[in-house]
Steps between C-alpha positions, in 0.01 A plus 500: 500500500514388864141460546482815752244765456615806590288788573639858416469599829769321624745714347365839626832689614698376107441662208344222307543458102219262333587396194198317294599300200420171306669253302384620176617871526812563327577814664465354864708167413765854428449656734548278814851418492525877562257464822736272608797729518284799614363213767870397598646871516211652735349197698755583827390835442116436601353375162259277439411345117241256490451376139156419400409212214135526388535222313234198524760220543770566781743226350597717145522799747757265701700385277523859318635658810705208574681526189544890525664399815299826696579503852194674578221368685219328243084565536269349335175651405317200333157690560547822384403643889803720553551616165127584468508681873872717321338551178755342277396559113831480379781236507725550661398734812699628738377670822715687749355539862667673760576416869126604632310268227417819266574392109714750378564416193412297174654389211358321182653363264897426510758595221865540546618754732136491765715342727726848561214660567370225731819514705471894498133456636624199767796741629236779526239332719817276721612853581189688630 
């Protein structure tokens, strides 16, 4: 929401949690409050989240995230490039990648309780 790009690369050396979503998914509008906390309890810890809207207007996207009060740094993906080059088919989508770059893990989908299972999969690849 800063009007950075950031390139994934950047971050090699984190584990790195992308989190694709829009405004018109229930489930992710859930589901990132919970990012937040996981984003707040393992960020000193060598986590990364970058949150991905794929959304073709930025400004809903804003004011969504703005008003779930995440803490979490903000992407926008107004041309589909990243989530085409990760795949995404489902809302939301959440990829874990570990400190050399590799995806480890992904999640579609959210429903209460993912986010245990997120942290378990965060703890893992911070502690290898």
């Amino acid at each position: 929401m800063q009007g950075e790009n950031l390139r994934l690369s950047e971050h090699l050396g984190e584990v790195v949690v992308i989190n694709f979503w829009a405004t018109w998914c229930g489930p992710c509008r859930q589901e990132m409050p919970l990012l937040d906390d996981l984003y707040a309890k393992y960020k000193l810890a060598g986590m990364t989240l970058l949150s991905v809207n794929i959304d073709e207007s930025s400004a809903r996207a804003a004011e969504m995230a703005h008003t779930l009060k995440v803490s979490y740094p903000v992407l926008f993906d107004d041309r589909q490039e990243v989530s085409r080059a990760f795949e995404v088919n489902a809302m939301p989508l959440t990829v874990m990648i570990d400190r050399e770059g590799v995806v480890r893990q992904v999640f579609e989908g959210f429903k209460p309780g993912y986010e245990k299972r997120y942290a378990e999969q965060i703890r893992e690849l911070l502690n290898e």
